[in-house]
C-alpha positions in Angstrom: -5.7 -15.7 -28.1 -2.0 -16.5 -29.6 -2.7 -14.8 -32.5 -3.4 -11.5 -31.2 0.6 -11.4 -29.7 3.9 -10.6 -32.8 7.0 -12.6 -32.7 9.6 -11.1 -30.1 12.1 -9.8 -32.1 16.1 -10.8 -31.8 16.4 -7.5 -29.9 13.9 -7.8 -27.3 15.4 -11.0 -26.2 18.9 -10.1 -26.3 17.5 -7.2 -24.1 15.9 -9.5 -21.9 18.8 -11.5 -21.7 21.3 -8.4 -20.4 18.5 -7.8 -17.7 18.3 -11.4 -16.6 22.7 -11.4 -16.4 22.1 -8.3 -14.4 19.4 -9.7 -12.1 21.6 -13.0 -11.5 24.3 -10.9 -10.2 22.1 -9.1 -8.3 20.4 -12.1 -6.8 22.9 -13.1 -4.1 22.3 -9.8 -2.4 19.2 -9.4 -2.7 18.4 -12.8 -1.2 20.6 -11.6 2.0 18.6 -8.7 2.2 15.4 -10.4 2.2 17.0 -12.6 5.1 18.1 -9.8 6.7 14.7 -8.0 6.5 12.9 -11.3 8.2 11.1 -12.4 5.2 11.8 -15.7 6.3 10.5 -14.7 9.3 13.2 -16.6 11.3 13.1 -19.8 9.5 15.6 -21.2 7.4 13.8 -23.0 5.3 14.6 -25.3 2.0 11.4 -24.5 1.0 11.2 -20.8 1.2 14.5 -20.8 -0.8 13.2 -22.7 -3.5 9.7 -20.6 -4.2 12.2 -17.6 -4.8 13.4 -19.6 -7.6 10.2 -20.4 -8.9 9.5 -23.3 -6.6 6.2 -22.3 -5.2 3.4 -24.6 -3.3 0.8 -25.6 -6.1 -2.5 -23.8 -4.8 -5.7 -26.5 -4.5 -6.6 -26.1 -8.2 -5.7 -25.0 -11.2 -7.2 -22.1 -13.1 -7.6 -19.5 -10.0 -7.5 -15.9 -10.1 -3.2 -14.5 -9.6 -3.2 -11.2 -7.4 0.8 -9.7 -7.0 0.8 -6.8 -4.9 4.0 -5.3 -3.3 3.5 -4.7 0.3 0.5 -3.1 2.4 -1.2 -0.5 0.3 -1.2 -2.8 -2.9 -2.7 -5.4 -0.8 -4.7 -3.4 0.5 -6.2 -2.4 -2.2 -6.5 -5.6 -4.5 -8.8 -7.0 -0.7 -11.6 -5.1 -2.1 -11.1 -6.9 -5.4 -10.3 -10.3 -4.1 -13.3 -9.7 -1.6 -16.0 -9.7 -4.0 -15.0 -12.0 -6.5 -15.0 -14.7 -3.0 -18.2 -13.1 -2.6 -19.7 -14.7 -6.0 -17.4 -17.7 -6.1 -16.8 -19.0 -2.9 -15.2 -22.0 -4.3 -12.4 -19.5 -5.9 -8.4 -20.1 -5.7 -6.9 -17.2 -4.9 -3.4 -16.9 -5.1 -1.6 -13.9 -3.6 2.5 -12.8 -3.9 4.0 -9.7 -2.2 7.6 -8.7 -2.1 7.5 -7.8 1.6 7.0 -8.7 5.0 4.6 -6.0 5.8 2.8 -7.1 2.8 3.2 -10.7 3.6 1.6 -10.6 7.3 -1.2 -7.8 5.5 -2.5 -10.9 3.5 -2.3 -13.4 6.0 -4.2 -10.8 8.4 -7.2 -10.0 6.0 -7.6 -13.7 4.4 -5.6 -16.1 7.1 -6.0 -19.2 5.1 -8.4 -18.7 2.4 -5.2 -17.5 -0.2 -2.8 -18.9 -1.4 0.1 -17.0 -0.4 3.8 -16.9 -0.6 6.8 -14.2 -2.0 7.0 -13.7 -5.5 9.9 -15.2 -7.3 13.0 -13.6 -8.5 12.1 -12.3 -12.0 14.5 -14.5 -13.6 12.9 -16.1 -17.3 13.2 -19.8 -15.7 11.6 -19.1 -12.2 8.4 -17.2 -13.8 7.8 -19.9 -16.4 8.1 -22.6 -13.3 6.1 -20.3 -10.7 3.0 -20.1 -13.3 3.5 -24.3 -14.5 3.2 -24.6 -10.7 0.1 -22.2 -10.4 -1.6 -22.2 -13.7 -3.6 -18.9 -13.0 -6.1 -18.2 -15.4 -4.9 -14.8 -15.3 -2.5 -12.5 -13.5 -3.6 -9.5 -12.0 -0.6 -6.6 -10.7 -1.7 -4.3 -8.0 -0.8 -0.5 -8.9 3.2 -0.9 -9.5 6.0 -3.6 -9.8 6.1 -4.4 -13.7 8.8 -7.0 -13.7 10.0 -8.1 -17.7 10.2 -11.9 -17.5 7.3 -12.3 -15.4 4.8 -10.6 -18.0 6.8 -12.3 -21.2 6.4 -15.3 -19.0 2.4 -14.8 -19.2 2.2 -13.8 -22.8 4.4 -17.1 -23.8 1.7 -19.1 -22.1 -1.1 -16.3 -23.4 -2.1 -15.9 -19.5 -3.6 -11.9 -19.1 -1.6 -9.8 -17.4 -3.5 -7.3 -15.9 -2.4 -3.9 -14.2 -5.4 -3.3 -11.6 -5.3 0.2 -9.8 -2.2 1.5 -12.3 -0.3 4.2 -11.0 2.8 5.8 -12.9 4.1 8.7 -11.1 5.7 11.2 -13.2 9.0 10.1 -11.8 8.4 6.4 -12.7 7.4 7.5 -16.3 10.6 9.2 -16.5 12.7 6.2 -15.5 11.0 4.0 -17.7 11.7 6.3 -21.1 15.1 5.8 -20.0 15.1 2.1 -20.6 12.4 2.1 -22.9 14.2 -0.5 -24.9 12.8 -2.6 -22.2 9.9 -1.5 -21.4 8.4 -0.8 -24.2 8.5 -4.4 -25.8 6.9 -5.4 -22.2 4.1 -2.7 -22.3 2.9 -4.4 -25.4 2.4 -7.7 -23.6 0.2 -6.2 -21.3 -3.7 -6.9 -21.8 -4.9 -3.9 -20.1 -3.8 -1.1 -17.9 -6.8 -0.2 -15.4 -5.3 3.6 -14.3 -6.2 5.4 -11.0 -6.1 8.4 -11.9 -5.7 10.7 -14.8 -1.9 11.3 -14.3 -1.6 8.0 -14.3 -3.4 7.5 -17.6 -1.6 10.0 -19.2 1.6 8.6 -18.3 0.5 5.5 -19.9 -0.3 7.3 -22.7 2.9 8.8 -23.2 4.8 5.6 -22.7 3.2 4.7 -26.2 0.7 1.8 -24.8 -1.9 0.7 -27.3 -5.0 2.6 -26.4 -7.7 0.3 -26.5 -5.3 -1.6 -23.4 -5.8 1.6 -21.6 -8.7 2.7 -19.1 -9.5 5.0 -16.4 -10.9 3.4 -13.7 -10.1 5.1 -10.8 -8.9 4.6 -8.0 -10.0 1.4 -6.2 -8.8 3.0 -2.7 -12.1 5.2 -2.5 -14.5 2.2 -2.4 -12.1 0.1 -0.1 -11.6 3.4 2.3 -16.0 3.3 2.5 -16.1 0.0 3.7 -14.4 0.6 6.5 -15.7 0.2 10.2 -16.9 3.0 11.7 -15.5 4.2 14.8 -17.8 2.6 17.0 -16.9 -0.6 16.3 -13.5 0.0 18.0 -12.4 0.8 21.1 -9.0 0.9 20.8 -6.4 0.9 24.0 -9.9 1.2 26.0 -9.9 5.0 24.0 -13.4 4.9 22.5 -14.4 7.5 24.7 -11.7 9.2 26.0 -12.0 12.8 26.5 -8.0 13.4 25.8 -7.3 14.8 22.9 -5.7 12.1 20.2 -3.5 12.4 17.2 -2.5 9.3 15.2 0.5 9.5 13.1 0.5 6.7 10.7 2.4 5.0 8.5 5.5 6.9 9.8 9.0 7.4 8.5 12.1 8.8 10.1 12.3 12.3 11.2 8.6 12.0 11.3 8.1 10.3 14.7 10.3 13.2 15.9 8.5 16.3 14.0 5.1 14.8 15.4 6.4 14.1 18.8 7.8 17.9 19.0 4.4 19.3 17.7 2.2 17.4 20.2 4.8 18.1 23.2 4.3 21.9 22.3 0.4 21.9 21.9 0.3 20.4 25.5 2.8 23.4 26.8 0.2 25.6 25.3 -2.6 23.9 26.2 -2.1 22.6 29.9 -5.6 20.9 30.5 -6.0 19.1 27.7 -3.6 16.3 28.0 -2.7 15.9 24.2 -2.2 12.1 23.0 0.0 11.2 20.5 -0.5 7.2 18.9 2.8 6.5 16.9 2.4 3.8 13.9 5.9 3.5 12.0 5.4 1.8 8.7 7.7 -1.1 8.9 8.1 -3.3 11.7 12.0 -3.3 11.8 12.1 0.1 12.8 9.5 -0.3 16.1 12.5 -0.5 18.5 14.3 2.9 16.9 11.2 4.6 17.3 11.1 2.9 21.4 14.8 4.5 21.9 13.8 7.7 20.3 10.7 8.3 22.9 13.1 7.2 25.6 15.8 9.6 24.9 13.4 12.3 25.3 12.3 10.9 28.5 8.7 11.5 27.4 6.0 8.6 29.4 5.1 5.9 26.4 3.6 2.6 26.1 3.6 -0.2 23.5 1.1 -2.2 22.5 2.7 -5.9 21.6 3.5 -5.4 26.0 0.4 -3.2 27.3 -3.2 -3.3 25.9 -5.0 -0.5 28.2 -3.0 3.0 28.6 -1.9 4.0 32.0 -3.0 8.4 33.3 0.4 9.2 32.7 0.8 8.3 29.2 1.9 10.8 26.4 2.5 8.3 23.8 1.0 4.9 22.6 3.8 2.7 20.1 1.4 1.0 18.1 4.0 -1.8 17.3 2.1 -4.5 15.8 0.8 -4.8 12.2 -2.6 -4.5 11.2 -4.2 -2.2 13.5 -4.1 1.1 12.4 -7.7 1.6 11.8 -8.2 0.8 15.0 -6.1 3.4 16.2 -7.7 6.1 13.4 -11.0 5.1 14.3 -10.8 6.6 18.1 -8.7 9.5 16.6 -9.4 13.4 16.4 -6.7 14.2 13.8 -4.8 11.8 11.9 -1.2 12.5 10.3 -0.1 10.0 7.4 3.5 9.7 7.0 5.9 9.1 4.0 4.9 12.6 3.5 7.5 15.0 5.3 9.9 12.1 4.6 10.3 11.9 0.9 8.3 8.7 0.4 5.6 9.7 -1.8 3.0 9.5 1.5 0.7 7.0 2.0 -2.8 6.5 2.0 -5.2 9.5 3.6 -8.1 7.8 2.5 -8.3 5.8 5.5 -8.4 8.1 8.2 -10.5 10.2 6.3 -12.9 7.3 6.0 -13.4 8.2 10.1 -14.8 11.3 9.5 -11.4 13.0 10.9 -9.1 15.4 9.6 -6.1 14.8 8.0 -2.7 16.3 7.9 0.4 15.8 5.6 3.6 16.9 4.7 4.2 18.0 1.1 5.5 14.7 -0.7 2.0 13.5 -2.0 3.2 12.4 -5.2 2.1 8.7 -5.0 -1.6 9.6 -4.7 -1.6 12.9 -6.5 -5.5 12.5 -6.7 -6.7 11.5 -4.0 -4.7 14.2 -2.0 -6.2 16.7 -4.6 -9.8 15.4 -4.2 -9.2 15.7 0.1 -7.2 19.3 0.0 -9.9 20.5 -2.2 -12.3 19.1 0.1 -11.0 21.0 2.7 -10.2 17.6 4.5 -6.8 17.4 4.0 -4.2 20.2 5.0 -0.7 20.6 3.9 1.9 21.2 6.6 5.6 21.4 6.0 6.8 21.2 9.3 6.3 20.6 13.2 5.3 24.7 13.9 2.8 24.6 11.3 1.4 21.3 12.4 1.7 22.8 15.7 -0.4 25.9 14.3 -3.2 23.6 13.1 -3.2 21.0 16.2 -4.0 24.0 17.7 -6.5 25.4 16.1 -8.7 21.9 15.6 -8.0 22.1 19.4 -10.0 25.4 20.4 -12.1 24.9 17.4 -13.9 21.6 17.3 -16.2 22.6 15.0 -14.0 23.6 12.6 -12.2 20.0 13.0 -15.5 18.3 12.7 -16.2 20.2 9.2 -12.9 19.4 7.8 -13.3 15.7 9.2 -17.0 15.3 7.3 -15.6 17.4 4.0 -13.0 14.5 4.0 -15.2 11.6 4.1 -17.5 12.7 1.4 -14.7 12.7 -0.9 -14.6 9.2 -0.4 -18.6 8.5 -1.4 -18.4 11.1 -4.3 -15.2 9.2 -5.9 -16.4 5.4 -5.5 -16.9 3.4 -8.0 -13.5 1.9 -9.3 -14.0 -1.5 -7.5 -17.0 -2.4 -10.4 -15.2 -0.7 -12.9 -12.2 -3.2 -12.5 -14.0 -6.2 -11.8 -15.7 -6.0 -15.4 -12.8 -5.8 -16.9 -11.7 -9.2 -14.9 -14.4 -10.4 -15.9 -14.2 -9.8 -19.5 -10.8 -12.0 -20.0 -12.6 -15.2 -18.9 
């Protein structure tokens, strides 16, 4: 395989040295932050220091499969992935990283102990090199984003695959990267392949001047993980299964969203006197549960959370969802799901899940993380646009006095979902073909 890879040049390492000062200054705070954030998750530990260093527990063998994703929707999708390949090799090593807590106690909720787990290292040259002594993958799979330099010159130094699985390169990533394409560009040609979800992604690739026989559209792996899914009947979340009230989850939320939802909902039960409207709250990350509590108290509206309450009381208006890992739950005894990061500037998150429920979906106009998916769903007719709380109030309203016409946007959804599958194959072959 060695032969295959050029000589870095003088200038590619002098660049690679500049990044690394730059990172080593950076470092300090960074590490505070991740403190700060709980990654430690209240321990201060020797141990977790070290791994960010490169330090990491060796996994039970060598020669295991490397999964990096960055917090819950990379891990998310790369389950499906790591799901079947346990399926044929049971006896597997399965290492996982992530950068976050969210995406930390994601992996430890889908797999418990049967990963090896812990935060990726600092992409310093020397903590890369000892992370994958340590690990010895027999190749390195990244989930969707996070491309760090000395990580992937670390794999091609010790000719391990690095593998981009579920590639997405927004148009405002591509951007960035031209910018410092003296960087990136000697790292894109260290990459073995780029598996790309979607045609903008592809093309963005393209342009970026990988080698196109590294390059494939796969699709996007989120379709086949979004049909595997429970189906609503096997929850019965806060005792809602059959409730008659109708329910509206807003997931994945970001500030003002909590508040545009909360004032939509509060108006549709104005309008709407006997139909006791309820609202399910699911904020994104965990640090902000407690500013989303003070918010619902300062408007004096009658909530409950779940980490203290697990059946609602006849008063309720709003249900906190403050613990990780149940959101399907909450979408699957839903009427109409809103996902967040989408009237916030965050790109929005994934509307492939509720839609997986057979409900409709609502977002805001920042879709620009899953451009195709959100295409696939508003052309579907199970997805709709809304730009702020009168206009979600408008269609609240409607799916309200209309039930048939929110059970036809709700079925137009989920047949996006079987008419798009596929990717999870797709990607596997290609993992299969660097054994």
């Amino acid at each position: 395989m060695a032969s295959q890879y050029s000589t870095e040049t003088i200038s590619e390492l002098l660049i690679r040295w500049l990044y690394s000062g730059l990172l080593l200054l950076a470092a300090p705070f960074a590490y505070l932050g991740l403190v700060k954030r709980g990654v430690r998750q209240h321990r201060h530990d020797t141990q977790h220091f070290l791994s960010r260093f490169g330090c990491v527990a060796k996994p039970a063998s060598p020669g295991g499969y490397f999964f990096h994703c960055v917090s819950v929707g990379e891990v998310v999708a790369a389950s499906c992935v790591v799901k079947q390949i346990l399926q044929s090799e049971p006896d597997a090593t399965i290492t996982i990283t992530t950068t976050t807590p969210t995406g930390s106690a994601r992996v430890r909720a889908i797999f418990a102990d049967r990963v090896h787990h812990f935060y990726l290292p600092f992409d310093f040259p020397f903590s890369m090199q000892w992370m994958l002594r340590r690990v010895q993958p027999r190749f390195v799979c990244i989930t969707e984003v996070e491309l760090w330099p000395n990580l992937i010159h670390a794999c091609w130094k010790r000719n391990i695959p690095a593998v981009v699985i579920n590639a997405r390169m927004t148009d405002r990533s591509a951007a960035r990267y031209k910018k410092i394409s003296a960087l990136f560009s000697p790292m894109l040609r260290k990459i073995t392949k780029v598996c790309a979800q979607g045609p903008r992604d592809y093309e963005n690739y393209e342009a970026l001047g990988i080698r196109e026989d590294k390059l494939l559209l796969t699709n996007n792996i989120k379709f086949d993980q979004a049909t595997s899914l429970d189906s609503r009947q096997h929850s019965d979340f806060m005792g809602l299964q059959n409730c008659e009230r109708y329910t509206v989850v807003a997931g994945s939320t970001h500030a003002p969203e909590e508040q545009v939802l909360l004032e939509a909902v509060q108006r549709l039960g104005d309008a709407h006197k006997t139909s006791e409207p309820l609202l399910i709250i699911v904020p994104r990350h965990p640090e902000r549960f407690d500013t989303v509590a003070e918010l619902l108290e300062g408007h004096g509206v009658s909530f409950i959370r779940t980490s203290v309450n697990d059946v609602i009381r006849d008063d309720t208006d709003v249900i906190l969802l403050d613990e990780m890992g149940r959101l399907n739950e909450a979408y699957a005894v839903a009427d109409v799901a809103f996902v967040g990061g989408s009237l916030a500037d965050k790109g929005g998150h994934n509307a492939l899940e509720p839609a997986a429920f057979g409900i409709p979906v609502i977002m805001g106009p920042n879709t620009y993380n899953n451009p195709v998916i959100c295409e696939s769903l508003i052309a579907s007719g199970g997805l709709h646009i809304k730009q702020n709380a009168t206009e979600i109030f408008d269609q609240l309203s409607q799916w309200l006095t209309d039930s048939d016409k929110r059970s036809e946007s709700g079925y137009a959804g989920k047949t996006v979902l079987t008419k798009n599958s596929g990717a999870l194959q797709k990607t596997l072959q290609v993992l299969k073909s660097l054994k």
